[in-house]
Each structure stands twice: as structure tokens, then as C-alpha cells.
Phi, psi and omega in degrees: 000139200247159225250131172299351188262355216292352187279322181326089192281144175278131133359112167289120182320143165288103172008279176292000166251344177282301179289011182255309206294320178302310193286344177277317204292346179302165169217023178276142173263023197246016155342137153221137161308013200285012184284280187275136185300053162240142185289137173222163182258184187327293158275038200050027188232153188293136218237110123331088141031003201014317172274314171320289178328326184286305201310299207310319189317294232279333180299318177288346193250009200269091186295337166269033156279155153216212197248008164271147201335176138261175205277165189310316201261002168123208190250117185278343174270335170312308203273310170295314192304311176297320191306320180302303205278335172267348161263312177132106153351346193230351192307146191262021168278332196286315177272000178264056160086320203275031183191113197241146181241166184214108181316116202219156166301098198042220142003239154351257201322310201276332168305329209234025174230301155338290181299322197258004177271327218244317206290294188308307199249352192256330186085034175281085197238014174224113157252176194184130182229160198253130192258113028242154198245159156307139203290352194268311190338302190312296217281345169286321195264024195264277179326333190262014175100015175251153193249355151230147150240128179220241186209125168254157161326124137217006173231106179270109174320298167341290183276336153084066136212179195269137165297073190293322191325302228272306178316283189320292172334318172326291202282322156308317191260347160297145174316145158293150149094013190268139170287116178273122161263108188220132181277141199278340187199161207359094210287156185243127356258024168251015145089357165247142203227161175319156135261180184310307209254022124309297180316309149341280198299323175298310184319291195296316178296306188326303206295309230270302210270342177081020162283170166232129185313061159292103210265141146237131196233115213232354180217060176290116163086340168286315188319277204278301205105355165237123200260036172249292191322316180300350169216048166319291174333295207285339185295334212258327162296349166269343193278348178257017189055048178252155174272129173204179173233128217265121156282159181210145172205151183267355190323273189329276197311333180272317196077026178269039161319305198265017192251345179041061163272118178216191183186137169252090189288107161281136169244131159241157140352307183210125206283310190330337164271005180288324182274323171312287220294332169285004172250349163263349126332312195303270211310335183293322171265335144345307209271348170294267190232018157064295191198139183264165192279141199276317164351282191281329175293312173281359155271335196287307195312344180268319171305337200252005190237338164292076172307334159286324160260026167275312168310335176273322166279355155309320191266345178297276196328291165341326186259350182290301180311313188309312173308328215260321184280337156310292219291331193260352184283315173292312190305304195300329169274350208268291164327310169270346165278091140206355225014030138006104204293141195120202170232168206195021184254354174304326192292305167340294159279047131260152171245146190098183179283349177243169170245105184267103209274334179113348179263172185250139201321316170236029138322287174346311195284303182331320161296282163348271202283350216243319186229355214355067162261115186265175195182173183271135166311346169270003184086354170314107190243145173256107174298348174310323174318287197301164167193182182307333171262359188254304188310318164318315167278331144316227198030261153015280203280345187270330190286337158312318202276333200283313238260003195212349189246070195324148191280001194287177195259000000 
């Protein structure tokens, strides 16, 4: 009898975890890292939060806490908290009612819960996402029932800025009624955002073509280091009466990676449909993940409802953003004291922990084997990798690559 499994062909590894994997398995010691989205410090180790480290104390010492469930949609003062912080404590969807957050596993959960909510119950079956996009997007809303996911303008290689024309045109040339999927703040992976009156325009072909809006926002207050200024976009879309669904993750900002702490903030119309959606959400996470984990929801809600220690998570993101614009202000000059053939100011104007430097797969490969500086074959750096003993070499190594390595892909 032949084995049901016997078809299974194997998967191409995910990327960013297959080059995080190359680089621990290295054993040369001028390694450097530039792979996976996570924040490191000077000395490259993964940096806890200080106010996390307080919340976490006072949680453990807290005897009436225990370990039963939380309700299907999550820790509900937790779920107010996030909604507050990416719409605005004052926002007026907020005070008319017309905006609920639903507690989801980080991102990802919330983005995939979003997506099979919108496929299954609004019939919502064409998205268009931006090329190039964070790598999961295809496959969540692929996974989530929509039958095109498809691609807007947004990166002019060339000019190493966003294509607004080619965006707009896009969006013009989509069916009505298509999920525009657009990240609210330091877009991933190339680390460049709309400007205000780009951002103006998208708002208006939206409202004009009758698409809906998904915002995913993975770096609040990470970005900039302000976390108002970081989701300036989704407020203003809301201030224009558009209906959208915000994914929010905690990863970054918190430094809660492994607790996949997230929140999906719905914004509607009309508050009078809110208990239907929340009760066909019950059922899209029922058949997910039933409940979420309470742990990581109840450090952010207590940090972010805590005045003293919001002030304090304040100044953390601050000194994270503050390190990633050092890093970006160094590589680039270190690239122009080197005259390194290009231009190198794109890196500067990005925002956030990556950079889409502009090299080519196989420059990429060229580093890796050559420098074991390691990176995404798109050219994708996570600048948090650099840090004051490293970026001199990294430099190097990419001006060794552009000047000997041809750029064709």
C-alpha cells in the first residue's frame, strides 16, 4: 500500500529564514547579518525592552492572574488600546463608535484573518499589492480565498524611488471594489513611503474607484520613533470616510517577537453592522486559532494605559529608530568616502529597519560567498545588522561588489 504522502514535493525554503539559518551555521568570523527583521543593538544581540522587562515583573507577581482563555476576539482592554494608538485617541470613528480592534496572532494573524473575512463574507476576491511587497502577502491572501492577487507600481529601481504615476495608473486600471493592500509606515522591504500629497492621491483614486483599503502597520513608532506621525496615512484615511481594516503587530515596536502579539482595528460606517462582524470574526478564528494568547497582549495594554510606562516606551523606540538612522547615515557615507559607483542617497531617505540597497541577486550572492555579508537576494538589508564595528566592512564589501560584480539580475 502506497504511501499517502508519497506526492509531496518540497517547498522552496523561506528566504529570510533560510539566510538567517546560513549565517548562524557560518563559522568565518567576519559574518555579518542583514537578513532577518529584527532589531539588535550595538552589540548584536537582541535587546528586551526595559518597560517590557518592568510589565513583565508586575505580571508575574500579580496573583489574580491565571492561565483561562480569553474570549474568541481577544483581551478586550488590550484590543481598545491598540485601536487608540493607530487611529488616535481622539479620532472621531472612535468616538462615533465606528472602530473595534480583534485580537489576532501579530501581523500575519491579523492580515489572514482580515483577508478570509473580506474573501468569505464581503466576496471580496481581487487584491493588488505592491511590487515589491513584504514576501507573505501573496501567500496570505492567496491562502485566504482570493483568486487574483495582483501587483501595483511602486518601486522605481532606477531612480531608486516610488513610482507614484505607475501606482496611481494601477489603481485606475483595477476592477472597483478590488483590496488595495498598502503599508501605513516604513514600507518593507524597501524602506520608502508615499509622501503627504502622494498619499492625498491614493486616498482620492480609492474613494473615486470604490476599492477597500488594507492597511498593514508592522512598525508603529519604530519607524520614525513617533508613533503618531507613523500612522499619519491610516488617520487621514479615515478622516476621508473610507472603510478599511488596519493589521497591527507588536513585534517591532515592543520587542515581543516570539509572543505574536497583534490587533486587526476595523473601521466602518455605520456602528449598527458591528456586532454581525464580530460575530462572523468569532467564527474566522474559531476555525484559526480559537484564542489568543494572553501574555504578550496584557504587557502591551499595560505599557501603553500606564502613563509612566508609555513615556518610557516612548523613549525606548526612540533610541531603536534613533540607532537604524545612525546606521543609515553611516553605511552611505562610508559608500561615498569609498566614491562607490551610484548614487547612495536613497538609503538616507528610507525609513525604518530595511533598505533596499539597489544590489542585485547576484551581487547578493557575491556577498554571501565572498564577504559573508549576509542579505535577501533582492537586495534587502535589515539595518539594525550594522552596527559601529561592522558597517566599515560592510561598506567594503558592497563597493568591492558593485565595482567587479555586473548588475544584470
Amino acid at each position: 500500500m502506497s504511501s499517502f504522502f508519497s506526492e509531496v514535493t518540497e517547498a522552496q525554503p523561506i528566504e529570510v529564514f533560510y539566510m538567517n539559518k546560513l549565517y548562524l551555521d557560518e563559522t568565518d568570523s567576519r559574518k555579518v547579518n542583514l537578513t532577518i527583521g529584527a532589531y539588535r543593538t550595538e552589540e548584536g544581540k537582541p535587546w528586551v525592552l526595559p518597560v517590557v522587562h518592568e510589565a513583565e515583573k508586575r505580571l508575574a507577581a500579580d496573583d489574580t492572574l491565571n492561565h483561562e482563555y480569553l474570549p474568541v476576539l481577544g483581551f478586550e482592554p488590550f484590543c481598545n488600546a491598540a485601536r487608540d494608538l493607530v487611529l488616535g485617541a481622539d479620532s472621531l470613528a472612535i468616538q462615533e463608535g465606528r472602530a473595534f480592534g480583534v485580537q489576532c496572532l501579530s501581523g500575519t494573524g491579523s492580515l489572514r484573518a482580515g483577508a478570509e473575512f473580506l474573501s468569505r463574507l464581503l466576496g471580496l476576491k481581487t487584491a493588488y499589492v505592491s511590487d515589491p511587497t513584504w514576501g507573505n502577502h501573496n501567500l496570505i491572501f492567496k491562502n485566504s480565498g482570493f483568486e487574483a492577487v495582483n501587483k501595483y507600481h511602486y518601486w522605481d529601481s532606477t531612480k531608486r524611488q516610488i513610482n507614484i504615476d505607475g501606482l496611481i495608473a494601477d489603481l485606475e486600471a483595477a476592477p472597483e471594489k478590488s483590496v488595495i493592500i498598502l503599508h501605513g509606515c516604513a514600507h518593507n522591504p524597501t524602506g520608502m513611503d508615499p509622501t503627504r500629497e502622494q498619499w492625498h492621491k491614493i486616498a482620492e483614486l480609492i474613494k473615486k474607484k470604490n476599492h477597500f483599503t488594507f492597511f498593514d502597520i508592522a512598525y508603529q513608532g519604530f519607524a520614525s520613533g513617533d508613533p503618531d506621525a507613523d500612522a499619519w496615512a491610516i488617520r487621514y484615511f479615515v478622516e476621508q470616510g473610507l472603510e478599511m481594516v488596519v493589521a497591527q503587530s507588536f513585534a517591532k515596536n515592543f520587542g515581543l517577537y516570539n509572543e505574536r502579539v497583534g490587533n486587526l482595528t476595523i473601521v466602518v460606517k455605520d456602528p449598527k453592522v458591528i456586532p454581525a462582524i464580530k460575530s462572523q470574526m468569532s467564527l474566522v478564528i474559531r476555525a484559526n486559532w480559537s484564542n489568543p494568547p494572553a501574555h504578550g497582549a496584557k504587557i502591551v495594554h499595560m505599557v501603553l494605559t500606564n502613563p509612566d510606562f508609555r513615556k518610557q516606551w516612548f523613549d525606548a523606540i526612540q533610541t531603536m529608530s534613533s540607532r537604524i538612522r545612525e546606521m543609515r547615515a553611516a553605511i552611505r557615507k562610508h559608500l561615498e568616502d569609498l566614491g562607490t559607483p551610484g548614487k547612495w542617497d536613497h538609503i538616507t531617505q528610507q525609513i525604518g529597519m530595511f533598505s533596499y540597497t539597489g544590489l542585485t541577486a547576484n551581487q547578493v550572492e557575491h556577498l554571501v560567498k565572498e564577504h559573508k555579508v549576509f542579505l535577501l537576494k533582492d537586495g534587502r538589508i535589515n539595518l539594525c545588522g550594522l552596527n559601529t564595528k561592522n558597517v566599515e566592512y560592510v561598506a567594503k564589501a558592497f563597493d568591492e561588489t558593485v565595482r567587479n560584480v555586473q548588475s544584470h539580475i
